[in-house]
C-alpha positions as CSV (number, residue, x, y, z in Angstrom):
1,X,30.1,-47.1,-2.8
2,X,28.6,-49.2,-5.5
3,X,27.3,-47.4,-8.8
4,X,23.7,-48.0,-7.8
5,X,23.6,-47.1,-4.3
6,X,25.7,-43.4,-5.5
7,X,22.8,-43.0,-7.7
8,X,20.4,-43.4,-5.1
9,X,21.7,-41.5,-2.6
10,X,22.3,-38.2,-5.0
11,X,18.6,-38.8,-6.1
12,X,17.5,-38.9,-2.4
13,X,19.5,-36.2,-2.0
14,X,17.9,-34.0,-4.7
15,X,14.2,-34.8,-2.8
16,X,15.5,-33.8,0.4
17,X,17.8,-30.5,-0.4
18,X,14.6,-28.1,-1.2
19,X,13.1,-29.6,2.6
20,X,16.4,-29.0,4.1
21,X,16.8,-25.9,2.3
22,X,13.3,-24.6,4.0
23,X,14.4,-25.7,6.9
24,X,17.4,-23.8,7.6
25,X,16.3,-20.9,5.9
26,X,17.3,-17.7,6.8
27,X,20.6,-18.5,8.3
28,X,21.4,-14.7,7.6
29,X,19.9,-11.1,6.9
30,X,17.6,-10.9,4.4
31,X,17.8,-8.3,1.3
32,X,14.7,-6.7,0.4
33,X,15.4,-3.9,-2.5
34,X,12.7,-1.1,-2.8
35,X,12.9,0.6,-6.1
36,X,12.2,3.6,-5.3
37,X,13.6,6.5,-3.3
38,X,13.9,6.0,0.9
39,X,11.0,8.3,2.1
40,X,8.9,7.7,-0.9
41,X,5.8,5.6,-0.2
42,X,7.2,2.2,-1.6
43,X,9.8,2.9,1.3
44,X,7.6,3.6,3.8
45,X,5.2,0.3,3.5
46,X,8.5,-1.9,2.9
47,X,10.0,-0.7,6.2
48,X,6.7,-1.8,8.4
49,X,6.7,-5.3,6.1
50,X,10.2,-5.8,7.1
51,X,10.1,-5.2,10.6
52,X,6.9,-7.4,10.7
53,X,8.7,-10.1,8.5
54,X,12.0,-10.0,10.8
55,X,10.0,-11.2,13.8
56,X,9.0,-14.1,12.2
57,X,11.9,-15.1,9.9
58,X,14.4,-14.4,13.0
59,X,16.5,-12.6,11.3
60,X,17.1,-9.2,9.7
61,X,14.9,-8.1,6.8
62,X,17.2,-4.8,5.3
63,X,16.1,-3.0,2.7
64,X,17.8,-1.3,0.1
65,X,17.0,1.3,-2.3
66,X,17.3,0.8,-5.9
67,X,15.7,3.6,-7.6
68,X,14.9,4.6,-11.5
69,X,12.9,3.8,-14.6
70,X,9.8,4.0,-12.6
71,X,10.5,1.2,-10.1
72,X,12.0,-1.0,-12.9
73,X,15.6,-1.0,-12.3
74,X,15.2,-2.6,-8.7
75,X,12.7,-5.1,-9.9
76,X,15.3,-6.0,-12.1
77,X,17.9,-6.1,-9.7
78,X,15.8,-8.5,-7.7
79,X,14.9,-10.5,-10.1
80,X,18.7,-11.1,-11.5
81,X,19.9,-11.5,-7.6
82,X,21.0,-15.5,-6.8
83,X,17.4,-17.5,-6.4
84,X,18.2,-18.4,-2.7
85,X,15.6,-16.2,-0.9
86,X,18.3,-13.9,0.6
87,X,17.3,-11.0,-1.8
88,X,13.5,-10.2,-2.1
89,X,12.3,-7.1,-3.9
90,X,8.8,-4.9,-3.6
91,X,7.1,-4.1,-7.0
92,X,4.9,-1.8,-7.5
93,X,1.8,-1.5,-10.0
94,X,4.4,0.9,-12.9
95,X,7.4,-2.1,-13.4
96,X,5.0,-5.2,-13.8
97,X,1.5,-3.6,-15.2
98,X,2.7,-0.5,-17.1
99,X,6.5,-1.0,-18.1
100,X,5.5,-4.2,-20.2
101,X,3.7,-2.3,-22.8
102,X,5.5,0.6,-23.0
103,X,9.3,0.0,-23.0
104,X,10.9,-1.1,-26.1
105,X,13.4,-2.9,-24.0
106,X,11.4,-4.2,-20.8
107,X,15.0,-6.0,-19.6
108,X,12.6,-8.6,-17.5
109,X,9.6,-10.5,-17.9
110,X,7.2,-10.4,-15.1
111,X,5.6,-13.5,-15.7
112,X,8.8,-15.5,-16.2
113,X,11.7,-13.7,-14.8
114,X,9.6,-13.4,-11.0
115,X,8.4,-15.3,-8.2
116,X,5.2,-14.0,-7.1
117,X,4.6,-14.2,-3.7
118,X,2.0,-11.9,-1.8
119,X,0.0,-8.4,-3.0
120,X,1.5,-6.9,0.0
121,X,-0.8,-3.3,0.4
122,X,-3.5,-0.8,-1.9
123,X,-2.8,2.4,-2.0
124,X,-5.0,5.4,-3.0
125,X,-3.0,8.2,-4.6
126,X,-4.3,11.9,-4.3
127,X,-4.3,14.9,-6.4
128,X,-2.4,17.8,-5.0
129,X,-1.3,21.1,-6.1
130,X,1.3,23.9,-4.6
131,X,-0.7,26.8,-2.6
132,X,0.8,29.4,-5.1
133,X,-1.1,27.8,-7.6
134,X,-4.6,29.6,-7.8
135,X,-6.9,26.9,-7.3
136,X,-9.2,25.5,-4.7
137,X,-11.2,22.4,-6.9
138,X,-10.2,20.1,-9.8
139,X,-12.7,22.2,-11.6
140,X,-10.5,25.5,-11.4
141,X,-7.4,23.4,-12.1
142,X,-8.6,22.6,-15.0
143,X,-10.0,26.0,-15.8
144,X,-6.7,27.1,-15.3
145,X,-5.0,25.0,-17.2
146,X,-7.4,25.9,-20.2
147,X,-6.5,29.1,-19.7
148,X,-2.3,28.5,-19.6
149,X,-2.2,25.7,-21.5
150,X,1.3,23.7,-21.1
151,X,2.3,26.4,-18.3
152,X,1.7,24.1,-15.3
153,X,3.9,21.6,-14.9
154,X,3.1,17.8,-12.9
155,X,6.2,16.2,-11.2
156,X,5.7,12.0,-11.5
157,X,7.6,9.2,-9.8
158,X,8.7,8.6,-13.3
159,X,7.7,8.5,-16.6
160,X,5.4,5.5,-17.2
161,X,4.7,5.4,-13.2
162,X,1.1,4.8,-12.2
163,X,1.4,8.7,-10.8
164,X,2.4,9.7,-14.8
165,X,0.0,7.7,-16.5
166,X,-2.7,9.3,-13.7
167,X,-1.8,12.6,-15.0
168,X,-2.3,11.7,-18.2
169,X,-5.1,10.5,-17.8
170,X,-6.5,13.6,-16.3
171,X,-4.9,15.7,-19.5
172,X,-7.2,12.8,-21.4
173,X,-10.2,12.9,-19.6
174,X,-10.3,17.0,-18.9
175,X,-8.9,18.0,-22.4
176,X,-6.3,20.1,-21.0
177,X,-2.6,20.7,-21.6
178,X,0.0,19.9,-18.8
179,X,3.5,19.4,-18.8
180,X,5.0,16.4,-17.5
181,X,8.4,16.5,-15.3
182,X,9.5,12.9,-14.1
183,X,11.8,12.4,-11.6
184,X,13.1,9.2,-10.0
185,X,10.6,8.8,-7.0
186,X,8.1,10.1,-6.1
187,X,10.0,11.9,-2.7
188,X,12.3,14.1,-4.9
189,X,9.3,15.1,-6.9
190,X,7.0,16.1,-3.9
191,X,10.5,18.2,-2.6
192,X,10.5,20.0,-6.1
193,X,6.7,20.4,-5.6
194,X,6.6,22.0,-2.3
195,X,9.5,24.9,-3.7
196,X,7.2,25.5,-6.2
197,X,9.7,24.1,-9.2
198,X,6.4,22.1,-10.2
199,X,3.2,23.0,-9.7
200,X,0.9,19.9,-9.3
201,X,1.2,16.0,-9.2
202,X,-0.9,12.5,-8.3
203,X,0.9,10.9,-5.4
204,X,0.2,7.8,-3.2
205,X,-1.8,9.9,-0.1
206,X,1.4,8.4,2.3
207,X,4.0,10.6,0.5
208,X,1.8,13.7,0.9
209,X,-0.3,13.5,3.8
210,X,2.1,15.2,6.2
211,X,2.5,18.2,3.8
212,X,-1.6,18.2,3.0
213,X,-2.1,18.5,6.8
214,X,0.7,21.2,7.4
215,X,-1.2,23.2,4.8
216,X,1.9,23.0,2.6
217,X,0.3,21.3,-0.3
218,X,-3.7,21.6,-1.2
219,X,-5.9,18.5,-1.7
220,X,-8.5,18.7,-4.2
221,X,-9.0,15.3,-4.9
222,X,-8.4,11.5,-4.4
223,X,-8.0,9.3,-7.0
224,X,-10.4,5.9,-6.6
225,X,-13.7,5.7,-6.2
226,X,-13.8,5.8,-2.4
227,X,-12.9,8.5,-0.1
228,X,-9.6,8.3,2.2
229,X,-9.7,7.4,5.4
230,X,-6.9,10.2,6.2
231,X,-8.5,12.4,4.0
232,X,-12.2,12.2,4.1
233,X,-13.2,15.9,3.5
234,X,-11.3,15.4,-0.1
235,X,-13.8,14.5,-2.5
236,X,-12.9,11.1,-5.1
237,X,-12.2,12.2,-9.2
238,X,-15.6,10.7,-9.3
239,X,-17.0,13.3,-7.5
240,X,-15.4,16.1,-9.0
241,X,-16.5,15.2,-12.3
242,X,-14.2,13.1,-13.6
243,X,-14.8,9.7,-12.5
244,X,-12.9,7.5,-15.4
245,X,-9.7,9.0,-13.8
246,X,-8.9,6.6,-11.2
247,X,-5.4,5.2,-10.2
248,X,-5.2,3.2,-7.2
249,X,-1.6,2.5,-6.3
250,X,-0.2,-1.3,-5.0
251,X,2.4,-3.3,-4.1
252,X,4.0,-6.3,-4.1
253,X,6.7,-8.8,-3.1
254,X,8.7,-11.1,-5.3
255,X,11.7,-13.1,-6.0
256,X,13.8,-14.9,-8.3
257,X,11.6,-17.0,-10.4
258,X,13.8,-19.9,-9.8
259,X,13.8,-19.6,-5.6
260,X,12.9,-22.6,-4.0
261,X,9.4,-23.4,-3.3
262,X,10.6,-24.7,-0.1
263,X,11.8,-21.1,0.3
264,X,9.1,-19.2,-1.3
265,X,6.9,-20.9,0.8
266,X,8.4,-19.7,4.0
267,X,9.1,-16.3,3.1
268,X,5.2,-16.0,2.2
269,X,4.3,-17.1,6.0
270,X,6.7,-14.6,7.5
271,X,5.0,-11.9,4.9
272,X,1.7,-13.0,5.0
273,X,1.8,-13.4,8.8
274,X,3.3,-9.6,8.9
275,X,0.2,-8.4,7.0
276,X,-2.1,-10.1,9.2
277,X,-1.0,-8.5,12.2
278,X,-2.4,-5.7,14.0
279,X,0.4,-3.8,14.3
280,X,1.2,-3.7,10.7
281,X,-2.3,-2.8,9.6
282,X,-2.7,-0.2,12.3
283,X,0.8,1.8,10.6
284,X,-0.2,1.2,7.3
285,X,-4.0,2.6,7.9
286,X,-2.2,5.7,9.5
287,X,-1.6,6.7,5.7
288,X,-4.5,5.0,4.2
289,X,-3.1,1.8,3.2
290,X,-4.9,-1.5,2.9
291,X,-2.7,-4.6,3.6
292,X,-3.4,-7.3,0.7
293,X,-2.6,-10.4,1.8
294,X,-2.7,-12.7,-1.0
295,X,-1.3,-16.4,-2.5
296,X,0.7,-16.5,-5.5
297,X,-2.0,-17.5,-7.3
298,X,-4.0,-14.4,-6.2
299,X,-1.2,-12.0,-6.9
300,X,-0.6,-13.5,-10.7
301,X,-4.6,-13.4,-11.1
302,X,-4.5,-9.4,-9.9
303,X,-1.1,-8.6,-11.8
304,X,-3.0,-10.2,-15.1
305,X,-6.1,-7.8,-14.5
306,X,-3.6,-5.1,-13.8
307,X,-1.7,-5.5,-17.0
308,X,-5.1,-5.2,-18.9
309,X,-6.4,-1.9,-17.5
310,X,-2.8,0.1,-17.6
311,X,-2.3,-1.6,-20.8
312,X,-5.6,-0.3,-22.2
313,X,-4.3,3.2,-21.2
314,X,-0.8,2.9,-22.4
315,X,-2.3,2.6,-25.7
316,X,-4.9,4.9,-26.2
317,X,-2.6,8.0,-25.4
318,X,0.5,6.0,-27.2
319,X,2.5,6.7,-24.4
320,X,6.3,4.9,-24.9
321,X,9.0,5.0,-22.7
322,X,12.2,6.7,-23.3
């Protein structure tokens, strides 16, 4: 082949491969890392996107847990995986809103590093405490707590987690003493909670519904300013008092920053399309959550607004992750 004509054929080549690419993709399973726990609400959302996204990629959508630093070790797995679409990852609110501006050595950047493609579901979280604890209302947890300072202890997802920085923010905004205990999702931290080795926590409502209903953890209040569905005798922060204490929870999917658009663009129809659908929205309204279909452009709008609130509260109680 002449010199000319190679040339031309590699550059029509180079249009055509991210077309042909979209075209064939998935040829296999799909990897979709959760970092967090299995059981844990990050887990239990990715599951019912996965099945909804395997029916219309045709193939296998598998997750796999990756779990630690408050969701940012499989974020960071994800977005270090090979850019060809065959690893995805779910974020939530903590690695690409919170860990930013409080790790010393965030080991990826959220802007650059990932390729946004769909809000995937809102979550309202929900203050709980063990039975054996004395109180009935936020305001007699915080009377107790004024009266024991630093003896009740709050299990998180993780320190810097949207479920620490709610507690904290509740220490803040009651001017009361608690202890913090992380742990590396939010399920191992509800277990300790219902044996009593901790005494309260914030958690997505989906972690801790089941135990609220069996009467083995108490509800005194949810955290945003609109009652849950699943819960609508528990009154909202607002409601009992403390209304600047408000930590909606959220997801969201990404991959590789340098994936394919061709790819992107079909992996955000098979997600988007799963969110859409009835039976998706019908599992995820069991335990209150709101799917949040979105386009990239969407998502990096909302993680922008996100980075500025959590931000805001990172600094004023000069939080910094160890």
């Amino acid at each position: 082949m002449k010199p000319i004509l190679r040339l031309l054929a590699l550059a029509l080549a180079a249009l055509l491969t991210p077309v042909a690419m979209g075209q064939v993709y998935p040829s296999k399973p799909v990897r979709l890392i959760v970092p967090f726990p299995a059981g844990g609400p990050a887990d239990i959302f990715a599951r019912f996107l996965a099945q909804g996204m395997t029916a219309s990629l045709g193939q296998s959508v598998v997750i796999e847990n990756v779990s630690g630093v408050g969701g940012v070790l499989g974020v960071d797995r994800a977005a270090k995986s090979a850019p060809d679409g065959y690893t995805l990852g779910l974020n939530s609110s903590s690695a690409v809103s919170i860990a930013p501006f409080s790790m010393a050595n965030m080991p990826f950047d959220p802007l650059k590093d990932l390729a946004l493609i769909t809000t995937v579901v809102r979550v309202p979280e929900v203050l709980v405490t063990n039975p054996s604890l004395p109180v009935n209302s936020v305001a007699e947890l915080v009377a107790n707590a004024k009266a024991n300072p630093g003896k009740i202890n709050f299990g998180s997802a993780g320190s810097g987690t949207i479920t620490h920085l709610a507690g904290e923010l509740l220490k803040v905004e009651a001017s009361i003493n608690l202890t913090h205990v992380p742990y590396k999702g939010a399920a191992p931290a509800v277990n300790d909670m219902l044996g009593g080795q901790v005494q309260m926590g914030i958690f997505d409502v989906p972690v801790v519904l089941p135990h609220i209903k069996a009467g083995k953890l108490r509800a005194l209040a949810v955290t945003s300013t609109k009652r849950a569905s699943s819960l609508p005798e528990v009154p909202t922060t607002g409601e009992a008092g403390y209304p600047k204490v408000l930590s909606d929870n959220w997801y969201g999917l990404i991959a590789p920053a340098a994936t394919p658009p061709a790819v992107l663009k079909r992996i955000h129809a098979a997600a988007v399309s799963a969110l859409n659908s009835a039976e998706v929205a019908e599992q995820y309204a069991k335990v209150s959550g709101v799917p949040m279909p979105s386009s990239p452009e969407e998502y990096a709008a909302y993680v922008a607004q996100e980075q500025a609130k959590w931000g805001s509260v990172v600094k004023a109680i000069g939080f910094k992750a160890e």
